[in-house]
C-alpha positions in Angstrom: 0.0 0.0 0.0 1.3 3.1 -1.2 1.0 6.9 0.4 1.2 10.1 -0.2 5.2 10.2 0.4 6.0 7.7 -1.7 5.4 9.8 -4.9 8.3 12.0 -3.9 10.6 8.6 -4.0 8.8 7.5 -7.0 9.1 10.8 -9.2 13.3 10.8 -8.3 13.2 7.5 -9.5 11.3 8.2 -12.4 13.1 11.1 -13.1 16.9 9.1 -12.7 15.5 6.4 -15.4 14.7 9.3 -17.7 18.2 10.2 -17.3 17.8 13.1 -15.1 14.7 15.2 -16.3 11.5 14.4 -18.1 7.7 15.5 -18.7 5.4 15.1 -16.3 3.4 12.7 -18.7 6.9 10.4 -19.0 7.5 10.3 -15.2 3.3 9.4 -14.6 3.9 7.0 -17.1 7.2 5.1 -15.1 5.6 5.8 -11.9 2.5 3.7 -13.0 4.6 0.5 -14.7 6.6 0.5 -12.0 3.7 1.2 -8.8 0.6 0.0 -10.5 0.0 -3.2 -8.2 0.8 -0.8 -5.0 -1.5 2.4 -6.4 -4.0 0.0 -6.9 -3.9 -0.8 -3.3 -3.7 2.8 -2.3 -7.8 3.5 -1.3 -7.8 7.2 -2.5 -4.8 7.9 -3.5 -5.6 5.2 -6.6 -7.9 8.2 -7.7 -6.1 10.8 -6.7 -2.3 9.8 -7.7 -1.5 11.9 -10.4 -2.7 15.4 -8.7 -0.4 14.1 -5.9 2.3 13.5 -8.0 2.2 17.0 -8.6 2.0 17.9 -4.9 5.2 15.8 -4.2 7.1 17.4 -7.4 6.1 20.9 -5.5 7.7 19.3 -1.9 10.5 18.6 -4.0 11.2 21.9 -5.6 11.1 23.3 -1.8 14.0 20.5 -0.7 15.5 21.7 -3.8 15.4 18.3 -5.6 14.1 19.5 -8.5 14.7 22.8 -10.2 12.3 25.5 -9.6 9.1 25.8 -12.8 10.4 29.3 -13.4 14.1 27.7 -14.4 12.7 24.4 -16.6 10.5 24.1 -19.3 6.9 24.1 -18.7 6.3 20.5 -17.4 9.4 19.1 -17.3 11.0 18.1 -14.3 14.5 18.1 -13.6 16.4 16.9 -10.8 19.2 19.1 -9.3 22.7 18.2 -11.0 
């Protein structure tokens, strides 16, 4: 069973696979061949996943993770060098 914290993990790793940045589509796309069986598990967050993704891509641009929207492409994610 997967929660809400786990997406943070799941978009690095994502992310990493992609070779270090990638659309939001691309890393929803990993997260869900990778995390099906346990988002299907979830309760709520099966429905709710991918607005929470974006929540945890948001807690990751505070920890400085991920670079800021205003210094990457719009939807692209890219992790911190």
């Amino acid at each position: 069973m997967a929660i809400k914290r786990d997406l943070e993990i799941w978009i690095k790793e994502a992310l990493m696979e992609l070779g270090g940045q990638g659309h939001l589509i691309e890393v929803a796309k990993i997260i869900w061949i990778h995390h099906e069986h346990d988002l299907r598990k979830s309760g709520d967050l099966f429905y709710t996943w991918q607005y929470d993704m974006r929540w945890a891509a948001n807690k990751l641009r505070a920890s400085k993770d991920i670079l800021p929207v205003k210094d990457s492409p719009s939807g692209v994610w890219i992790l911190r060098p």
